[in-house]
N, C-alpha and C positions, 0 to 999 in steps of 0.2 A: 444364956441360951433359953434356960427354962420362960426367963420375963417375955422374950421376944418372940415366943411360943404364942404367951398368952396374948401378950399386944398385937400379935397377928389374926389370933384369933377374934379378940376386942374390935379390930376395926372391922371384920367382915360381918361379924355381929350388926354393929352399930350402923352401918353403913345399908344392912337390910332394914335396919327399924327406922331410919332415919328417911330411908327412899322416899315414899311418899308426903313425910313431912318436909322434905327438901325442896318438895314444888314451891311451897306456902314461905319457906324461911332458906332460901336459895342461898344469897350471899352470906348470911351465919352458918350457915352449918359448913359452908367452904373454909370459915377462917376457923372452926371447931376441928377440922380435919386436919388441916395443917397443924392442930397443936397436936393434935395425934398421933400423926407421921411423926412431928418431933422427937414425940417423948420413943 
């Protein structure tokens, strides 16, 4: 529970700092998410 805390909090993190660089590198950072959501 505690991990899934964190990795929840990890992707809203990451997901703001990534925003804008998501315009520039769209289709990597979609498959970088997905290994996100995985883990």
């Amino acid at each position: 529970m505690f991990i899934s805390s964190i990795t929840s909090l990890s992707v809203v993190e990451v997901s703001k700092r990534i925003s804008p660089w998501h315009m520039e590198h769209g289709k990597r950072v979609e498959d970088e998410y997905e290994k996100i959501k995985i883990v």
